[in-house]
C-alpha positions as protocol buffer text, in pm:
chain_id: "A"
residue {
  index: 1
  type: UNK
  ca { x: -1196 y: 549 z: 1360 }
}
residue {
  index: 2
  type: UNK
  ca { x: -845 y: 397 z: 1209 }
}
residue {
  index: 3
  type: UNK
  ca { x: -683 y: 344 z: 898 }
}
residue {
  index: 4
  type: UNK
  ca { x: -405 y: 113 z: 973 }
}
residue {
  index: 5
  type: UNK
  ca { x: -181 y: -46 z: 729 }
}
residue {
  index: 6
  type: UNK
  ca { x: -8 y: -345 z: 766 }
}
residue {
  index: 7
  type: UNK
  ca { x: 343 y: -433 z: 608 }
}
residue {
  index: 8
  type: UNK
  ca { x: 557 y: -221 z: 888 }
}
residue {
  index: 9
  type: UNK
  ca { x: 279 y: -161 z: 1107 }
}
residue {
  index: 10
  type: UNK
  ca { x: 66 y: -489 z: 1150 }
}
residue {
  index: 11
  type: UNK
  ca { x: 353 y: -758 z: 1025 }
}
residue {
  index: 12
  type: UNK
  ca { x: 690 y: -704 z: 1038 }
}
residue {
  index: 13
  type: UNK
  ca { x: 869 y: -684 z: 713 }
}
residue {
  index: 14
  type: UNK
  ca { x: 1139 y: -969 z: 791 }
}
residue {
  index: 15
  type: UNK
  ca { x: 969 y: -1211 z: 1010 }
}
residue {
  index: 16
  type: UNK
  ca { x: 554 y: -1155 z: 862 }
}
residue {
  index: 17
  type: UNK
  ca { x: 456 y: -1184 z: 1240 }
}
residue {
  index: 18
  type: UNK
  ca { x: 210 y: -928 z: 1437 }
}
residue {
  index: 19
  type: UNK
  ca { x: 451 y: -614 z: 1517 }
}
residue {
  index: 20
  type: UNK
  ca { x: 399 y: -584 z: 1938 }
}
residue {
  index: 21
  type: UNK
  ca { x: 111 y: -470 z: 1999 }
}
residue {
  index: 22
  type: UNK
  ca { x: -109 y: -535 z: 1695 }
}
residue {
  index: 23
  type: UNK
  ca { x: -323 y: -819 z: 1806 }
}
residue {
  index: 24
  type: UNK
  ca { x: -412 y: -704 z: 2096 }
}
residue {
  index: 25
  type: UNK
  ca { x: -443 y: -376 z: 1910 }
}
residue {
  index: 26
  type: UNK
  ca { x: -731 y: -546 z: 1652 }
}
residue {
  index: 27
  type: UNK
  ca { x: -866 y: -725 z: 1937 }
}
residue {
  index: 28
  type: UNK
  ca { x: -944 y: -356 z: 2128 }
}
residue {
  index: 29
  type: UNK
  ca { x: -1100 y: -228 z: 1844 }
}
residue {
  index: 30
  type: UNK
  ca { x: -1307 y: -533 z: 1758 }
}
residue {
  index: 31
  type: UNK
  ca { x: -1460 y: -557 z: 2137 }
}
residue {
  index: 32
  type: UNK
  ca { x: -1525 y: -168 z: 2119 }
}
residue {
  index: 33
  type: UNK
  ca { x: -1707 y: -172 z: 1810 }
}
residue {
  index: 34
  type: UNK
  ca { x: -1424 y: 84 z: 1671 }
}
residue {
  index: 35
  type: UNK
  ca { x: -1494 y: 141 z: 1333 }
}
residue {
  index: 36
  type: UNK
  ca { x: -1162 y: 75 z: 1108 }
}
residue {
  index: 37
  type: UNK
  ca { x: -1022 y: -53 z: 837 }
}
residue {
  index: 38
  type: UNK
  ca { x: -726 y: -217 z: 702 }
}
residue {
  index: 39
  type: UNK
  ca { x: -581 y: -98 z: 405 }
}
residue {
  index: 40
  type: UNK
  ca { x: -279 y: -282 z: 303 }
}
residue {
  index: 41
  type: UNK
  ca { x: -57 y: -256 z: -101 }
}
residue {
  index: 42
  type: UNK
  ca { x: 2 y: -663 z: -88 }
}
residue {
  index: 43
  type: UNK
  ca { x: -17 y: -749 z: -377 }
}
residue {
  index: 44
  type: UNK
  ca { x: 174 y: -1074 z: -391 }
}
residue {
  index: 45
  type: UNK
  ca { x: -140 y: -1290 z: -315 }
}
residue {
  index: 46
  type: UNK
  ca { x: -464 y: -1315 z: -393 }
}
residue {
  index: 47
  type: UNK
  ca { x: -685 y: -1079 z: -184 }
}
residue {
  index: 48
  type: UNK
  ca { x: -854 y: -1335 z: 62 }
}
residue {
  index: 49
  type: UNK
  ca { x: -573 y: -1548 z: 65 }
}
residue {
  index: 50
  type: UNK
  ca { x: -385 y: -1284 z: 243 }
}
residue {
  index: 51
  type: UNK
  ca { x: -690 y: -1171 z: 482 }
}
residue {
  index: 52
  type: UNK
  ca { x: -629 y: -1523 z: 542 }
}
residue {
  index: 53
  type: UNK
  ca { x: -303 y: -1536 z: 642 }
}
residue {
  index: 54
  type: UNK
  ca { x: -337 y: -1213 z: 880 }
}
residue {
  index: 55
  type: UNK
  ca { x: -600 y: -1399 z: 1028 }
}
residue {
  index: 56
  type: UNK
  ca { x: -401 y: -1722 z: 1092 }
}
residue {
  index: 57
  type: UNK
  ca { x: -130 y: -1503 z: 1250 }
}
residue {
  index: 58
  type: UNK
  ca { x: -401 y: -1382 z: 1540 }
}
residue {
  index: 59
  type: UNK
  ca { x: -502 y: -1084 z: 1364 }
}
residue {
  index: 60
  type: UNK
  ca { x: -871 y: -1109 z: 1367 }
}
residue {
  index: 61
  type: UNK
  ca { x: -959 y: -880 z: 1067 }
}
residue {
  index: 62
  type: UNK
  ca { x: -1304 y: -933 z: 921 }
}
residue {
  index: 63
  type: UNK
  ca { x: -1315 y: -921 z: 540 }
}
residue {
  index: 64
  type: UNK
  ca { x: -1561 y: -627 z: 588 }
}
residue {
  index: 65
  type: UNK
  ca { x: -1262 y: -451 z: 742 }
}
residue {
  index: 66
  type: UNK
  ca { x: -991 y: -490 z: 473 }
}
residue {
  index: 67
  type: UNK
  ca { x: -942 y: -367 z: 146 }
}
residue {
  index: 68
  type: UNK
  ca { x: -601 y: -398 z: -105 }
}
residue {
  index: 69
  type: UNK
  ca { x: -508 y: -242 z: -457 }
}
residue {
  index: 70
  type: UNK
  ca { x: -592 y: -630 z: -607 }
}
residue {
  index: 71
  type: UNK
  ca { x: -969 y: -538 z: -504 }
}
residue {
  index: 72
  type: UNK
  ca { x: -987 y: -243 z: -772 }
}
residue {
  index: 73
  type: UNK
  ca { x: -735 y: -318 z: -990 }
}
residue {
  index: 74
  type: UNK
  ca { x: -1026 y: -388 z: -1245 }
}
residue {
  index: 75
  type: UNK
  ca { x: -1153 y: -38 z: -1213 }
}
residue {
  index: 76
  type: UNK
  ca { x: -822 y: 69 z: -1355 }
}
residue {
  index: 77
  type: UNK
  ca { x: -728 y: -174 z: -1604 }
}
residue {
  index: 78
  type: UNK
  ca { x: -1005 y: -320 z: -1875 }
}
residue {
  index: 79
  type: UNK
  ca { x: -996 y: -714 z: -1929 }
}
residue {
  index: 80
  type: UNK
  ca { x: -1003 y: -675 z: -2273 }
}
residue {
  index: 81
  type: UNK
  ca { x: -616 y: -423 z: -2252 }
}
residue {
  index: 82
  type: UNK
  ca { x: -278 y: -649 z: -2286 }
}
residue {
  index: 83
  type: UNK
  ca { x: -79 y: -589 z: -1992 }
}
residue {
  index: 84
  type: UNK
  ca { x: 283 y: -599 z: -1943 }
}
residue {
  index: 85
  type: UNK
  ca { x: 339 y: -670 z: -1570 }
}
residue {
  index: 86
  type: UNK
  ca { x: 656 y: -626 z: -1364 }
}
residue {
  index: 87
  type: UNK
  ca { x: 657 y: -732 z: -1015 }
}
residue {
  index: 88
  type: UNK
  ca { x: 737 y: -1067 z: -798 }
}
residue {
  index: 89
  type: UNK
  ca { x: 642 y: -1401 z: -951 }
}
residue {
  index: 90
  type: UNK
  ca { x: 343 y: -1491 z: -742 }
}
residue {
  index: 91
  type: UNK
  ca { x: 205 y: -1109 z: -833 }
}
residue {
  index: 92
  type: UNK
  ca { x: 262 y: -1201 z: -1199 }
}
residue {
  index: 93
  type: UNK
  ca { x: 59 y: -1513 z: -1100 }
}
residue {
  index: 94
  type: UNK
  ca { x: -269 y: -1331 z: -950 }
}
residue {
  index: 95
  type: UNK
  ca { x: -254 y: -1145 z: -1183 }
}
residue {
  index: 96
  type: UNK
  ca { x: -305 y: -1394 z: -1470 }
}
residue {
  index: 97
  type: UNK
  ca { x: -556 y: -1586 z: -1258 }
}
residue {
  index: 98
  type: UNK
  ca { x: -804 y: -1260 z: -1241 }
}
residue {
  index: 99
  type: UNK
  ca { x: -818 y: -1310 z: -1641 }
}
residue {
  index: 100
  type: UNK
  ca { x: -518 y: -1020 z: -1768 }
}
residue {
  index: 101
  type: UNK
  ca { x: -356 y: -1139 z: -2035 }
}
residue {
  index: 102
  type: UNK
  ca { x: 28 y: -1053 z: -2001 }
}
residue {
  index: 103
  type: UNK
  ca { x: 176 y: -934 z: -2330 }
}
residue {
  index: 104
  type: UNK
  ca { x: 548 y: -821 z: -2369 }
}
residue {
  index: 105
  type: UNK
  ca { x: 512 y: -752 z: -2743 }
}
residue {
  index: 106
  type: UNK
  ca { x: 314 y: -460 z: -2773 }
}
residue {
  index: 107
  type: UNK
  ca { x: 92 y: -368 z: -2431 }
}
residue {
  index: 108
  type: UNK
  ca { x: -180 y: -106 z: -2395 }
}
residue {
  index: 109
  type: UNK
  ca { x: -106 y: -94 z: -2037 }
}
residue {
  index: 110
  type: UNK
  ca { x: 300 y: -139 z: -1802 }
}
residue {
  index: 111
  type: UNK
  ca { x: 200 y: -235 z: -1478 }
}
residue {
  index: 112
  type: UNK
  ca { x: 425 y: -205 z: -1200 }
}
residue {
  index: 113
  type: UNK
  ca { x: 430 y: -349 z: -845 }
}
residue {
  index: 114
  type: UNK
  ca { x: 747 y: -466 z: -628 }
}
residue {
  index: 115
  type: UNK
  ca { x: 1030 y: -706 z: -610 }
}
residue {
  index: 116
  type: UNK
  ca { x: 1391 y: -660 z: -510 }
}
residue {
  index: 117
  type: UNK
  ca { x: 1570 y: -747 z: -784 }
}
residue {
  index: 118
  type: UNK
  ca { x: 1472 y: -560 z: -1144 }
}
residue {
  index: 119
  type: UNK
  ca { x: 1721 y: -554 z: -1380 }
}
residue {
  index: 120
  type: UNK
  ca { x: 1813 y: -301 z: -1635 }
}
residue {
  index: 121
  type: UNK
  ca { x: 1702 y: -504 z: -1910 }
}
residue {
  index: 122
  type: UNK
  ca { x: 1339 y: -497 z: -1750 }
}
residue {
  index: 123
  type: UNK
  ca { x: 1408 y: -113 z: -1747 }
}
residue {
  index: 124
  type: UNK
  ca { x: 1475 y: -104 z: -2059 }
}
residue {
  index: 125
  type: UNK
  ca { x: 1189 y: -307 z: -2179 }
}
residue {
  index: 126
  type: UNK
  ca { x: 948 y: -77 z: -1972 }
}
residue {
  index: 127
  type: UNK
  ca { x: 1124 y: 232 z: -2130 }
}
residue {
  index: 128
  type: UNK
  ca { x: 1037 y: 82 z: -2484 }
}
residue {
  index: 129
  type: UNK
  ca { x: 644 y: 51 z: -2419 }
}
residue {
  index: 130
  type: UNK
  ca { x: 624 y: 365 z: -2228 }
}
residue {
  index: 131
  type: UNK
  ca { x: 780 y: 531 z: -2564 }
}
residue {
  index: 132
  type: UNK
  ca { x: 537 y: 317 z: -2759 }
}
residue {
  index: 133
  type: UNK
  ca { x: 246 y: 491 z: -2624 }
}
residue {
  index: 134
  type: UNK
  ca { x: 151 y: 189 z: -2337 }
}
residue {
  index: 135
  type: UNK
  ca { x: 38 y: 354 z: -2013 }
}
residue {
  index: 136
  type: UNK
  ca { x: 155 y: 357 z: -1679 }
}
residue {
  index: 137
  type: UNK
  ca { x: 13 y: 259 z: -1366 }
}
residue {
  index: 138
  type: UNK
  ca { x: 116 y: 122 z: -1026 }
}
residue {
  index: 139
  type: UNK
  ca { x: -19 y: -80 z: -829 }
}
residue {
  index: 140
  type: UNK
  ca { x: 64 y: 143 z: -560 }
}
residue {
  index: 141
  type: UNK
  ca { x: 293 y: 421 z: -466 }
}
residue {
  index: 142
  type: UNK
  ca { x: 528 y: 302 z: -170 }
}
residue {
  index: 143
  type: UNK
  ca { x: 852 y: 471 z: -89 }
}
residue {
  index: 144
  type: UNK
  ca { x: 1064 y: 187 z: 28 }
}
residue {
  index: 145
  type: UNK
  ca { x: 1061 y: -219 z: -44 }
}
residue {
  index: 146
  type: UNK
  ca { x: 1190 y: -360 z: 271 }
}
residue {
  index: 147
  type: UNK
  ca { x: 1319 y: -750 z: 247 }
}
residue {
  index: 148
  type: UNK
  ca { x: 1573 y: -944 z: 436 }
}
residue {
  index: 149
  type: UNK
  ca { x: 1675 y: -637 z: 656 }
}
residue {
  index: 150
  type: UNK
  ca { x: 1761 y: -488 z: 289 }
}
residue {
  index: 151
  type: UNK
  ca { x: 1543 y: -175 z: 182 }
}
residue {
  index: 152
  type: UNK
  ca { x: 1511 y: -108 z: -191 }
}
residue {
  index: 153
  type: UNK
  ca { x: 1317 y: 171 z: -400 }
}
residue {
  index: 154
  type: UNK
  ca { x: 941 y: 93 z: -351 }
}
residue {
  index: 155
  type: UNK
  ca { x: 689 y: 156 z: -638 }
}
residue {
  index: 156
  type: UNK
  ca { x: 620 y: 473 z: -606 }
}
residue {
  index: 157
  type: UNK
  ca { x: 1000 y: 517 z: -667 }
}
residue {
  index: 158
  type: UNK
  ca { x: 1045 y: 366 z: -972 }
}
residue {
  index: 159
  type: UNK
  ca { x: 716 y: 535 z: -1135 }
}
residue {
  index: 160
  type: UNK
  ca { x: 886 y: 868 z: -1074 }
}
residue {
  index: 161
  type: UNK
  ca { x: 1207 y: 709 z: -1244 }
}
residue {
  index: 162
  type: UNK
  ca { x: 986 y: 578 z: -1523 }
}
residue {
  index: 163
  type: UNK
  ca { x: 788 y: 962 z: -1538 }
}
residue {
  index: 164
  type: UNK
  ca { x: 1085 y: 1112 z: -1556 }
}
residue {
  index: 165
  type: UNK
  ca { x: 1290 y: 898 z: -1827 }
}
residue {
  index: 166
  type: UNK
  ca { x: 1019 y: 867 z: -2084 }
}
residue {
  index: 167
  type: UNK
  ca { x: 779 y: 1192 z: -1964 }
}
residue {
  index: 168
  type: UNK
  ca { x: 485 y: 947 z: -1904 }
}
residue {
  index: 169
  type: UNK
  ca { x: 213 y: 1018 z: -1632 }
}
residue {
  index: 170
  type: UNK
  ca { x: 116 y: 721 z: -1404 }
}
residue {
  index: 171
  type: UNK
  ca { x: -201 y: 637 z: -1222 }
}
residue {
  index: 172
  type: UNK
  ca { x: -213 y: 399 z: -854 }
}
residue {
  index: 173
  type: UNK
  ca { x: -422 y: 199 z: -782 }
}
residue {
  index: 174
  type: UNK
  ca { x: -362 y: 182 z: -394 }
}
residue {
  index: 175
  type: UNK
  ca { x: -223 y: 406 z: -153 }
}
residue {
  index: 176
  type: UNK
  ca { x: -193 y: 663 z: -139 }
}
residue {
  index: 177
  type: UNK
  ca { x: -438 y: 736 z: -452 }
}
residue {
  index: 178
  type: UNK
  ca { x: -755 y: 892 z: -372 }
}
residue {
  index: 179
  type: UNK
  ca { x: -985 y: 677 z: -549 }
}
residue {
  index: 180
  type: UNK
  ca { x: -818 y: 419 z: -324 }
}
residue {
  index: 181
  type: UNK
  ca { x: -838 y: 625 z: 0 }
}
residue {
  index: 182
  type: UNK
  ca { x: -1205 y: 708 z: -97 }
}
residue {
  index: 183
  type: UNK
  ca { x: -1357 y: 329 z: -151 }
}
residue {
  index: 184
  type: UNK
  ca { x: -1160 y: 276 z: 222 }
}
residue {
  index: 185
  type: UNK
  ca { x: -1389 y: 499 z: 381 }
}
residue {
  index: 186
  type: UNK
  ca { x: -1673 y: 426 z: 159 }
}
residue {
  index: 187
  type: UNK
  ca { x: -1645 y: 93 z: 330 }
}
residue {
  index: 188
  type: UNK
  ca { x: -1598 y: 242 z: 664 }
}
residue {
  index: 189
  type: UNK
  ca { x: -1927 y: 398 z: 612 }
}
residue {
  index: 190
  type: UNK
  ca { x: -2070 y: 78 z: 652 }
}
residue {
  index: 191
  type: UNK
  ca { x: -1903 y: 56 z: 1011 }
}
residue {
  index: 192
  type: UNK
  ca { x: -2058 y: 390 z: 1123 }
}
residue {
  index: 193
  type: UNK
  ca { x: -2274 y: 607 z: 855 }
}
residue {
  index: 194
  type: UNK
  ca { x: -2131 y: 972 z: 785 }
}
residue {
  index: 195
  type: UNK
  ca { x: -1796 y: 836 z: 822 }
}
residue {
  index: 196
  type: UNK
  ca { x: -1542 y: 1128 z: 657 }
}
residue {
  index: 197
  type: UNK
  ca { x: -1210 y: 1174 z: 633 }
}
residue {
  index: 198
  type: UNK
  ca { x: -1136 y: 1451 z: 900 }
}
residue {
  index: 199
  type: UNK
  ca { x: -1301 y: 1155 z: 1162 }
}
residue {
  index: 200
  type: UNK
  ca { x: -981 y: 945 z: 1087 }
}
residue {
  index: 201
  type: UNK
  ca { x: -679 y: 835 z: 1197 }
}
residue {
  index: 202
  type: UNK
  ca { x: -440 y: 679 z: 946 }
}
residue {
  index: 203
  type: UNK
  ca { x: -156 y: 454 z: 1110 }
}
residue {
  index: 204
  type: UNK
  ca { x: 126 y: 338 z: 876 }
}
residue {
  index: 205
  type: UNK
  ca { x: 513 y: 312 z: 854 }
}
residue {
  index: 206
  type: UNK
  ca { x: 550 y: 501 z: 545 }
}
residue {
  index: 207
  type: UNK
  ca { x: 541 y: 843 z: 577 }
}
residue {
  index: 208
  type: UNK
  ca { x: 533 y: 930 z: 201 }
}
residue {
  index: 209
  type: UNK
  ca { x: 412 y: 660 z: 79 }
}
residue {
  index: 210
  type: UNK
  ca { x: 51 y: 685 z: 289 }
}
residue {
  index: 211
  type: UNK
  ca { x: 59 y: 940 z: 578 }
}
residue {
  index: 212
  type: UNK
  ca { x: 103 y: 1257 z: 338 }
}
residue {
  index: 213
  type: UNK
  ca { x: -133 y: 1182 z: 44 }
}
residue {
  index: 214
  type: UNK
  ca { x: -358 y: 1092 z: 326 }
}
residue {
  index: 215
  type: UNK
  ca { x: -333 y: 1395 z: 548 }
}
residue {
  index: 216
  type: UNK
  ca { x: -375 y: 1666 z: 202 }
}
residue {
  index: 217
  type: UNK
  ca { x: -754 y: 1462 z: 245 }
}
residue {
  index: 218
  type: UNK
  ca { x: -818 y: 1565 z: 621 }
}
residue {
  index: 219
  type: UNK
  ca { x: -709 y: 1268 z: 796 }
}
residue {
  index: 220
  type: UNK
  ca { x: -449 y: 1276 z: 1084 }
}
residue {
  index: 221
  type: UNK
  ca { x: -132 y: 1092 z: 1042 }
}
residue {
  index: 222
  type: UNK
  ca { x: 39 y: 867 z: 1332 }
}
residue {
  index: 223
  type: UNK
  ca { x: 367 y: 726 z: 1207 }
}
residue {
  index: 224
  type: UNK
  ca { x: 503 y: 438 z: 1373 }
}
residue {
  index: 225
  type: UNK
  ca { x: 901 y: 316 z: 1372 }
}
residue {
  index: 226
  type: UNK
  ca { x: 860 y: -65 z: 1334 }
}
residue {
  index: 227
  type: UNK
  ca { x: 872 y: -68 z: 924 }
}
residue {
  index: 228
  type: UNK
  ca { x: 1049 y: 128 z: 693 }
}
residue {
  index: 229
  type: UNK
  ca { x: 1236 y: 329 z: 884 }
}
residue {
  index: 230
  type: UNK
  ca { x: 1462 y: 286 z: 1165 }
}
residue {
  index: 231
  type: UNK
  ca { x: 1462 y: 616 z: 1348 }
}
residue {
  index: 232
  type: UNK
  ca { x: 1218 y: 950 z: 1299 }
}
residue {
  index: 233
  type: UNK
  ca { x: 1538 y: 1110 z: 1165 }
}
residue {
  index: 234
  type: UNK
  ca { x: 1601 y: 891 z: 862 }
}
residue {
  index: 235
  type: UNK
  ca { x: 1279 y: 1101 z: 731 }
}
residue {
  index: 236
  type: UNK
  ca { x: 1121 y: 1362 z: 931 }
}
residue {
  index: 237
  type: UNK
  ca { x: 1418 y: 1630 z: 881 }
}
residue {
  index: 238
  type: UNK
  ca { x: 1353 y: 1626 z: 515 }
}
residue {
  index: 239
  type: UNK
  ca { x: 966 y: 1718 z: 512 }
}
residue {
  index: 240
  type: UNK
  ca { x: 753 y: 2059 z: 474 }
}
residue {
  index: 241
  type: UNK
  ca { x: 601 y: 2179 z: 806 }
}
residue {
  index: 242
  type: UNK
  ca { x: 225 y: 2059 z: 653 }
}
residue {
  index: 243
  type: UNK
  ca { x: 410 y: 1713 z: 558 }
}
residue {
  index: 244
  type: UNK
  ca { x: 495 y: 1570 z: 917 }
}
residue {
  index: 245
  type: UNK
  ca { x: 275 y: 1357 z: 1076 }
}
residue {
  index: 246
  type: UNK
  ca { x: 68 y: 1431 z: 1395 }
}
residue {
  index: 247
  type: UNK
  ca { x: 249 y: 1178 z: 1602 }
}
residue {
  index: 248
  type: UNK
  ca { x: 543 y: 921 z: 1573 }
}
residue {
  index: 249
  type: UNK
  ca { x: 519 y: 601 z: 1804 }
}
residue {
  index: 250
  type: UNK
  ca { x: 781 y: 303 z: 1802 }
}
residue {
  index: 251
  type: UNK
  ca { x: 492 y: 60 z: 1727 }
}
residue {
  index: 252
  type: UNK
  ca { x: 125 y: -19 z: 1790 }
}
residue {
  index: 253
  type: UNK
  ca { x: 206 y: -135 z: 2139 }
}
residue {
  index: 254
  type: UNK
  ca { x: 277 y: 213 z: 2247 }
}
residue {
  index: 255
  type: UNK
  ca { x: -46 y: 341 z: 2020 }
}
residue {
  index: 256
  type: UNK
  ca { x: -275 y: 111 z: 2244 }
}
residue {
  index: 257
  type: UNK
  ca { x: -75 y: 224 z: 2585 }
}
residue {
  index: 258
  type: UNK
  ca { x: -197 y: 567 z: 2504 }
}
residue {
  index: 259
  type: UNK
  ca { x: -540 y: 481 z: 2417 }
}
């Protein structure tokens, strides 16, 4: 039973088309009754708006098979908190249209997710309510932000900036939290009861960002070279024996070849 992520691994990062391999890599698990789930950090759109784009490309996900960091957001974050939100403008959008209100006077709660282009006044702002006593959470806790052939710090990046500048602790809400990776195989349960973490096989591009928080729970990590990074040496060289993932495949083509 999978894991699989998308952004790198499902889509490309440049084009948003299936990666080689990955609809005919859904399709296999689909007509084998696999059991798996998709567990993707989007956070740009709104949850089945996005399920419904994957579909449209060929990707024949059921929504009983997916699950992103939108879907428990409200398990971290009470309605009734102010939020001061820092990401994309369509992000800032869902956001507001699950009922937050955004507030960049005084905030209970800085809430980070991704764009390419924060500037050091939005640092500084951040700094300010972190100092203020507002707490910190991510929506997730990615390594890399990969645009336009560009890569830029992910998430998970600039919360350790922010931890380290003001000396403020930070939740995530998606990967690779465990509340997050736990709900995934909650659902996954449904697939095939008894389902636990040392039965799966967690496929992603981001080695930090998913494959080692995942593998300290049991699971076995398969890193694949059509995302973040360009080569296995860009990353491998610079982890702990216990850190490196099981296997390393160019892309899911070459996953389902060895099937």
């Amino acid at each position: 039973m999978y894991f699989i992520d998308v952004q790198g691994t499902l889509i490309e990062d440049n084009t948003k088309l299936p990666t080689r391999g990955a609809v005919a890599f859904i399709d296999h698990l689909n007509a084998h009754q696999i059991p798996y789930m998709v567990i993707t950090n989007s956070t740009k759109n709104p949850s089945d708006e996005f399920l419904g784009y994957l579909n449209s490309i060929g990707l024949n996900i059921p929504q009983s098979h997916y699950l992103d960091p939108l879907m428990l957001l409200e398990r971290h974050i009470d309605k009734t908190k102010k939020v001061a939100a820092y990401g994309s403008e369509p992000f800032l959008e869902v956001v507001r249209s699950m009922g937050y209100s955004l507030d960049y006077t005084s905030p209970d709660v800085v809430l980070i997710a991704i764009k390419e282009n924060f500037t050091p006044d939005e640092y500084a702002q951040m700094i300010e309510f972190l100092l203020g006593d507002a707490q910190l959470i991510g929506m997730h806790e990615t390594t890399l932000y990969v645009k336009n052939h560009k890569r830029y710090p992910g998430v998970g990046a600039i919360l350790k900036m922010l931890e380290f500048a003001t000396s403020t602790p930070y939740t995530v809400v998606g990967k690779p939290s465990i509340p997050f990776f736990e709900e995934a195989l909650s659902r996954l349960g449904a697939q095939k009861a008894g389902a636990e973490f040392c039965d799966v096989t967690i496929i992603s591009d981001d080695v930090k960002g998913d494959l080692i928080g995942a593998q300290k729970m049991g699971m076995k990590g398969v890193f694949v070279l059509s995302g973040k990074y360009r080569n296995a040496d860009e990353i491998i060289p610079s982890l702990k024996p216990h850190e490196c993932p099981a296997e390393i495949y160019a892309d899911m083509q070459e996953i389902l070849e060895r099937l």
